[in-house]
C-alpha positions as CSV (number, residue, x, y, z in Angstrom):
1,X,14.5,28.2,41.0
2,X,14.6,30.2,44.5
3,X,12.1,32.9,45.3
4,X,13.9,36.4,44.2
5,X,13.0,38.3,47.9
6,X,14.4,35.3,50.3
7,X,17.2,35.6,52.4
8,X,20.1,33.6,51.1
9,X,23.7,33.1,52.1
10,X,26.7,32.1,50.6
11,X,30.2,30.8,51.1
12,X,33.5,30.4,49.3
13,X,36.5,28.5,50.1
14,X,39.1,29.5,47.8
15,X,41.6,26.9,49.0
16,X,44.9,25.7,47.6
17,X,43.8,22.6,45.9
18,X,39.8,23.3,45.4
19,X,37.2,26.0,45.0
20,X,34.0,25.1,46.9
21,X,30.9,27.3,46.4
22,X,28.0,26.9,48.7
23,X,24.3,28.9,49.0
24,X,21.8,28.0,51.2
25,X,18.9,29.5,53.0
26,X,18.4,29.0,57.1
27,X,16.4,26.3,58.3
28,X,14.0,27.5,60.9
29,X,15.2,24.8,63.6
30,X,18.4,25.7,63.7
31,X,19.5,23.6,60.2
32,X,20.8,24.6,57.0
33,X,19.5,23.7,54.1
34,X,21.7,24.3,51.2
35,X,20.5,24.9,47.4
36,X,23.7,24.7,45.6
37,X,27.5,23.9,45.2
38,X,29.9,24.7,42.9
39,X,33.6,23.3,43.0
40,X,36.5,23.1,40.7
41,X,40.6,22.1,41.0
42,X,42.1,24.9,42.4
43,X,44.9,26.5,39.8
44,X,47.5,29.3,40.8
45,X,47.6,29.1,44.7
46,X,50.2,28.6,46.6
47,X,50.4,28.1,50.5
48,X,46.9,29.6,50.7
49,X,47.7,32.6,49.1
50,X,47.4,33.8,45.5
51,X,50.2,33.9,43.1
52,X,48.9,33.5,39.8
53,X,45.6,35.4,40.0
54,X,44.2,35.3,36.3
55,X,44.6,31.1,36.2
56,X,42.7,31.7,39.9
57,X,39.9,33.8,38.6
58,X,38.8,31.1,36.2
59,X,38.6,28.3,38.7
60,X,36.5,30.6,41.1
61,X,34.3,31.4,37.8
62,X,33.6,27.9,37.2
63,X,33.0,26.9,40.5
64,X,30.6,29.7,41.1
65,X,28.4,29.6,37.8
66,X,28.4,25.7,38.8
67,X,26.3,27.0,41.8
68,X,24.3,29.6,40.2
69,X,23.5,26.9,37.4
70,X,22.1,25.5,40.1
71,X,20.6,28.0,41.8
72,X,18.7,29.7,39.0
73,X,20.0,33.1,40.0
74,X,22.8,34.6,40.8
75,X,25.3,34.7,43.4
76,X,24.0,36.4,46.6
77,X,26.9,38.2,48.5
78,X,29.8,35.9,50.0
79,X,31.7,35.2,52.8
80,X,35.2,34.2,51.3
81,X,37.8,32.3,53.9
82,X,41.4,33.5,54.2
83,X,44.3,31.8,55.3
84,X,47.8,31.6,55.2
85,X,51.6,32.0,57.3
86,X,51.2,35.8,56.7
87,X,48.0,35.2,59.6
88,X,48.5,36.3,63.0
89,X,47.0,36.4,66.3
90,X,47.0,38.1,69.6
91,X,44.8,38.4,72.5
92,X,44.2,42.1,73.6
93,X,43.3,43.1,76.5
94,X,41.3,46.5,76.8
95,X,40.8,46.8,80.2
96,X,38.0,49.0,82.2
97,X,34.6,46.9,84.0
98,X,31.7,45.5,82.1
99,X,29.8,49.0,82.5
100,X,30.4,50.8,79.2
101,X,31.8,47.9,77.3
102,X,28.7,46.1,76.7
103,X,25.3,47.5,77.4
104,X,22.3,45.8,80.1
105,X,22.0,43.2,76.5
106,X,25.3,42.2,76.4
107,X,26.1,44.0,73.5
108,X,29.7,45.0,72.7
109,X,29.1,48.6,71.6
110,X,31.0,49.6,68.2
111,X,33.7,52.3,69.9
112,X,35.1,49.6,71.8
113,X,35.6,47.5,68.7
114,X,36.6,50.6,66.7
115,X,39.1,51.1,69.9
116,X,40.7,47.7,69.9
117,X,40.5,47.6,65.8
118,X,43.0,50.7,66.1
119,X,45.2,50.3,68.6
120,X,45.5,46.5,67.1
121,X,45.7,47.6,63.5
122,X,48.8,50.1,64.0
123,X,50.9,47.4,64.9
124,X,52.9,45.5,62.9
125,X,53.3,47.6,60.0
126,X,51.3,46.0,57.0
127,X,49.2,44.2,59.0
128,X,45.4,44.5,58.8
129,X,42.5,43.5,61.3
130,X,41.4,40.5,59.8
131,X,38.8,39.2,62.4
132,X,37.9,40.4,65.8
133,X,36.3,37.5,68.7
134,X,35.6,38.7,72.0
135,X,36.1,36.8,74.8
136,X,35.3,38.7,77.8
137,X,34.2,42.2,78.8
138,X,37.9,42.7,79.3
139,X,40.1,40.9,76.3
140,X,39.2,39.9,72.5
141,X,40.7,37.2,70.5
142,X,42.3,39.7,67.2
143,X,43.5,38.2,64.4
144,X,45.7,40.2,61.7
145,X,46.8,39.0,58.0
146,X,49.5,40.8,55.1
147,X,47.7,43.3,53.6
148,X,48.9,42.5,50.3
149,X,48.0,38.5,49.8
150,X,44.4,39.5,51.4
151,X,44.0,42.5,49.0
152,X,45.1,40.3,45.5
153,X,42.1,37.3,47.0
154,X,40.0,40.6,47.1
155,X,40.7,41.5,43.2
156,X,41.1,38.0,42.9
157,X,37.6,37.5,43.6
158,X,36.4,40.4,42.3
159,X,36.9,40.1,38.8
160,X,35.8,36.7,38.4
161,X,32.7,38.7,39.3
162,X,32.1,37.8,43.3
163,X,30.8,40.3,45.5
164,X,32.2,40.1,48.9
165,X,30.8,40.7,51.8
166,X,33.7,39.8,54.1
167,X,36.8,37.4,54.8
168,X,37.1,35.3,57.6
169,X,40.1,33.1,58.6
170,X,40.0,29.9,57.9
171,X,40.4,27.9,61.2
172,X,37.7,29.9,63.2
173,X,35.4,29.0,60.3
174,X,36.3,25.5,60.2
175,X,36.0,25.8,64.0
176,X,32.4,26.6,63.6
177,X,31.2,23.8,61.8
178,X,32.9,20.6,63.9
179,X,33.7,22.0,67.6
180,X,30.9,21.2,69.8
181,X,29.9,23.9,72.8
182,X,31.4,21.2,75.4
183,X,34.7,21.5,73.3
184,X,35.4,24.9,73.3
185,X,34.8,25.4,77.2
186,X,36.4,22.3,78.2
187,X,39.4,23.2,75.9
188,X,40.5,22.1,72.7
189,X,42.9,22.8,69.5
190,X,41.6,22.2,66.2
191,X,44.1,21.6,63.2
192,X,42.9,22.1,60.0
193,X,45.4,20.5,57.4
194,X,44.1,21.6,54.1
195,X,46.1,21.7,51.0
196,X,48.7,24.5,51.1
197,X,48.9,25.6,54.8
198,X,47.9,23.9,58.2
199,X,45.7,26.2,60.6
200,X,46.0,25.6,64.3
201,X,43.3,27.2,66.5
202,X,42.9,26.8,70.5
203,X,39.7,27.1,72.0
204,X,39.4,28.3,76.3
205,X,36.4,29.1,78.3
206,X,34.5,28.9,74.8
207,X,36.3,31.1,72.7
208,X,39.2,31.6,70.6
209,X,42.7,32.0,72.5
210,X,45.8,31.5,69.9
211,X,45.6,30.6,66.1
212,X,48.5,30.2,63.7
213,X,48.8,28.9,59.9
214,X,52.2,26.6,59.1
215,X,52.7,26.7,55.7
216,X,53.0,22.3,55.7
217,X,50.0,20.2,54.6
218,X,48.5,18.1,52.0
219,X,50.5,19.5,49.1
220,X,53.8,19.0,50.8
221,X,53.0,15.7,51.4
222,X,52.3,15.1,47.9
223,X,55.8,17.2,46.6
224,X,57.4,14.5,48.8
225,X,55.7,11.2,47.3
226,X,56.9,12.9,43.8
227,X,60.1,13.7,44.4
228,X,60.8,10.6,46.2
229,X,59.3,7.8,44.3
230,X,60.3,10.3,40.9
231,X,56.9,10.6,40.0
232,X,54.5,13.5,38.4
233,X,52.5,15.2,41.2
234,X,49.3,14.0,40.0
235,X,51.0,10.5,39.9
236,X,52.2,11.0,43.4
237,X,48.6,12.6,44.1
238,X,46.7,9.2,43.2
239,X,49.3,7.1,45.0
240,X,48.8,8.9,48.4
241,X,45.1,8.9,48.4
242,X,44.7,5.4,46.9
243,X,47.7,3.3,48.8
244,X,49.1,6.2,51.1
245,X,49.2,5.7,54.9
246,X,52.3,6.4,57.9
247,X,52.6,2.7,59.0
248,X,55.3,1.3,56.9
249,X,57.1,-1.0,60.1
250,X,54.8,-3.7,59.0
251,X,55.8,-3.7,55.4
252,X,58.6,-5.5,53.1
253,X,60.7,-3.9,50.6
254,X,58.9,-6.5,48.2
255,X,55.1,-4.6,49.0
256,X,54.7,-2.7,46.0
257,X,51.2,-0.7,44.4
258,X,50.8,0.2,40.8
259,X,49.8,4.0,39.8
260,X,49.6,5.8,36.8
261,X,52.8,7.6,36.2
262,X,51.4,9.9,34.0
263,X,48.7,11.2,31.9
264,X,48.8,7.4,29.7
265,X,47.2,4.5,30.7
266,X,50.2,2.7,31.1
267,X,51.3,1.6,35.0
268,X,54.0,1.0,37.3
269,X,55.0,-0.3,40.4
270,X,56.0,1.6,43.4
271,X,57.5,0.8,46.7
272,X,54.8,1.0,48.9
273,X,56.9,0.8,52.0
274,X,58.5,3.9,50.8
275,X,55.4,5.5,49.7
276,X,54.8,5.1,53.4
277,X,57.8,6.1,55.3
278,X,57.6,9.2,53.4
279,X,54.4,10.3,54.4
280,X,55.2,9.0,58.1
281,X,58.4,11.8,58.1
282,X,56.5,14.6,56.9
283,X,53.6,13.9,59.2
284,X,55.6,13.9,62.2
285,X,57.5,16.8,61.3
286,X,54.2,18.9,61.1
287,X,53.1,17.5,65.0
288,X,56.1,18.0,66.0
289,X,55.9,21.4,64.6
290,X,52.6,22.1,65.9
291,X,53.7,21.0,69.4
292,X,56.7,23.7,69.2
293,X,54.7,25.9,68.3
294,X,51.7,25.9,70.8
295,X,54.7,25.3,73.5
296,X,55.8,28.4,72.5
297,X,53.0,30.1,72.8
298,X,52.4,28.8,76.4
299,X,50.7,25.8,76.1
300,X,52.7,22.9,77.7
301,X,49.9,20.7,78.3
302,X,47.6,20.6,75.9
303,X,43.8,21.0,77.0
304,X,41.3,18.2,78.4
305,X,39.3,17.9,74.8
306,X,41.9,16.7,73.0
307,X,42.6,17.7,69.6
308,X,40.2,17.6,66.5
309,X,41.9,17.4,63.1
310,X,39.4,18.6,60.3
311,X,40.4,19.5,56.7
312,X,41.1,17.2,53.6
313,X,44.5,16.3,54.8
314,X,43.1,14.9,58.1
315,X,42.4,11.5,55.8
316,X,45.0,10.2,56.1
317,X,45.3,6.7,57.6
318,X,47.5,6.6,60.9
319,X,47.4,10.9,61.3
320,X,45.6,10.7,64.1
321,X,47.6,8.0,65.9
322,X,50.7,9.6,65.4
323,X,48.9,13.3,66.8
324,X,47.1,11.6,69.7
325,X,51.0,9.8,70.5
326,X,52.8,13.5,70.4
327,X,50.0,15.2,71.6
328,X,49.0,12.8,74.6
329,X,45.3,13.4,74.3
330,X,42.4,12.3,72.7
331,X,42.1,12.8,69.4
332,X,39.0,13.0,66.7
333,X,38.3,13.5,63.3
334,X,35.8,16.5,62.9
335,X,33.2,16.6,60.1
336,X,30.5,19.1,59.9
337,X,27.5,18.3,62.4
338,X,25.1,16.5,61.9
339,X,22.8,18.5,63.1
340,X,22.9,21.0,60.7
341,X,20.8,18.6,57.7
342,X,23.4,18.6,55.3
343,X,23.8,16.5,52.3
344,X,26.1,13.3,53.0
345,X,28.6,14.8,50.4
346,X,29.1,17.7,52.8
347,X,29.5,15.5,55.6
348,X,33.1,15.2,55.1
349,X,36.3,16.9,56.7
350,X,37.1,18.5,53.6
351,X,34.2,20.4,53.4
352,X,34.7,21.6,56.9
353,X,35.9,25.4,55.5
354,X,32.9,26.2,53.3
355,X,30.2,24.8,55.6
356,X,31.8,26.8,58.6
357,X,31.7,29.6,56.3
358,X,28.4,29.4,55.4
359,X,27.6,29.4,59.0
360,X,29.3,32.5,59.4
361,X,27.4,34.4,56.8
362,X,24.2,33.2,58.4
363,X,25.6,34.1,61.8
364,X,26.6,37.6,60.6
365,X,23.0,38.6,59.1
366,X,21.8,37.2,62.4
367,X,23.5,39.5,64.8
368,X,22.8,42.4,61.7
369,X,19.0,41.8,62.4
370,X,19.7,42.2,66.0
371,X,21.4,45.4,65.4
372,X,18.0,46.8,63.4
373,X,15.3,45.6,65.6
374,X,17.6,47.2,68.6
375,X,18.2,50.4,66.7
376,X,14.4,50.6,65.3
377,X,13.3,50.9,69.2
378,X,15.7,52.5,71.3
379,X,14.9,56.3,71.2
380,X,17.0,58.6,68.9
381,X,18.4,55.6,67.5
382,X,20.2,55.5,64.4
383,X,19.4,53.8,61.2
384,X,21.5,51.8,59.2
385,X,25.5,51.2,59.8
386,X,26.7,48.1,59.6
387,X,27.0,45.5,62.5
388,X,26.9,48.8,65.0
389,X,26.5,46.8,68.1
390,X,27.1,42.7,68.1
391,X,26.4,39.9,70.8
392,X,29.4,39.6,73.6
393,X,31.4,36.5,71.7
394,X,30.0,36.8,68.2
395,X,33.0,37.5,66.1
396,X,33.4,40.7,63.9
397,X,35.2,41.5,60.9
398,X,37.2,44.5,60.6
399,X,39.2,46.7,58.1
400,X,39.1,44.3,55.3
């Protein structure tokens, strides 16, 4: 059981096809050490978003009294990840000279956030200031989300009796947890194929320039396998992560693999080549996608780190050929680091969400502290108010 009074954070990924609950405390060189986990099968998401809320409630319950059984308390506050197609990004630019943007500290003070939360905010309609990065004294890195789908993982979360403290976008959490600092200032995009969406984040100069969501990943790949081979989705499930792969060239039409069909313990045989050549079709129509899209975005040639794919669907034997032949740069599979102390079970791309999450909450209480000690000493300053000033580069959330 964990001393009542010591500073503990906590992390959920509600994802598409898992709930992951983490709690930890900060290590004091620079690890984390975490105290619990929680997870159950995800139920009523779709595409990252909600869309059967009361079957969702009950998988976040589960996974978080499976972390406060081990605990021996409850849940602190959490950081909760959001992601989805409704996310967007845009870099603004709010002008002026270092001198009364950030102080002799290199503190961005909170009216020039408040400023760029507004004039960001207005615009489009429905739209709310999801996270805030800045990246110089003169431009920050602002991303937006649909009100609505952000406001039902709220509730969502809410009644299955989670107190938030804050949502964070997916891919800049994931980003935390398996870019290294040589990475982001080289340059580098980090693709996050999770379950029901695919994030896409590029890093310049060290921080965040242009992140989208696709709404093709691991469960797509899976609808294919089923409706292909004719098989349930938790048939065609097994069969991708047991036999699946994108080389099929090598294969006859007499290669076969026996799954369970069903829910019986009776088996059949599949093709495997086509098991294959399915998941090859769908995998390069997501590059190719995230090619087109980063093209359009203005990013012909894609930076000197390469790519890093992270997320469960990175697994996939062959993915990072095909990515490294489209993308024509080096490509890597990112885990969490390993200098963070983990557990080996976290040490795994599918865990990349919640550990960058985690990070995040620790992060955030960091730059809080700051704020206090700062406030306590200056004269006439004020008590209190939440994240008031914040490190230039340490992201912010706003107005969710």
């Amino acid at each position: 059981m964990t001393n009542a009074r010591e500073q503990l954070y906590a992390a959920i990924d509600v994802g598409t096809t898992k709930v992951v609950t983490l709690v930890a405390r900060a290590g004091a060189d620079g690890g984390v050490e975490v105290l619990a986990k929680g997870y159950a099968a995800s139920a009523g998401m779709r595409k990252g978003m909600v869309v059967t809320p009361d079957a969702m409630k009950e998988c976040i319950r589960f996974s978080t009294r499976e972390a406060e059984k081990a605990l021996g308390r409850g849940l602190p506050p959490a950081i909760a990840g959001v992601t989805g197609s409704h996310l967007q990004s845009r870099n603004v630019r709010h002008g002026g000279s270092e001198e009364g943007i950030v102080d002799s500290d290199g503190f961005f003070t909170q009216s020039k956030v408040d400023g760029i939360v507004q004039s960001t905010a207005q615009s489009p309609i429905g739209m709310r200031v999801v996270q805030t990065v800045p990246r110089s004294s003169e431009e920050s890195h602002v991303v937006l989300g649909d009100m609505v789908p952000m406001d039902t993982l709220r509730s969502t979360l809410s009644a299955a009796g989670v107190a938030i403290c804050g949502l964070v976008p997916e891919h800049l959490a994931s980003g935390e947890a398996v870019l290294n600092p040589e990475e982001r200032v080289l340059g580098v995009v980090l693709v996050d194929l999770g379950g029901g969406s695919t994030d896409v984040v590029v890093y310049r100069e060290g921080s965040p320039w242009y992140s989208t969501s696709i709404p093709i990943a691991g469960q797509r790949f899976t609808t294919d396998v089923a409706t292909g081979l004719g098989l349930l989705p938790v048939a065609a499930e097994r069969a991708k992560l047991a036999k699946g792969s994108v080389w099929f060239e090598h294969l006859s039409e007499r290669d076969t693999a026996q799954v369970k069909p069903g829910l019986g313990s009776n088996v059949s045989s599949i093709p495997l080549k086509k098991l294959n050549r399915l998941l090859h079709d769908r995998a390069v129509e997501l590059v190719r996608l995230i090619m087109q899209r980063l093209a359009s975005n203005g990013l012909t040639h894609l930076p000197s780190a390469g790519i890093v794919l992270t997320g469960g669907g990175s697994a996939l034997p062959g993915l990072v050929e095909i990515v490294a032949d489209y993308g024509k740069r080096p490509v890597r599979i990112g885990t969490p680091s390993p200098t963070l102390g983990l557990p080996d079970e976290l040490m795994d791309p599918a865990y990349s969400t919640a550990v960058g999450l985690l990070l995040w909450a620790i992060r955030q209480r960091h730059v809080e502290t700051l704020t206090e000690l700062k406030q306590a000493r200056a004269p006439g300053g004020r008590s209190g108010g939440w994240l008031s000033r914040f490190k230039s580069r340490e992201p912010t959330g706003a107005g969710v």
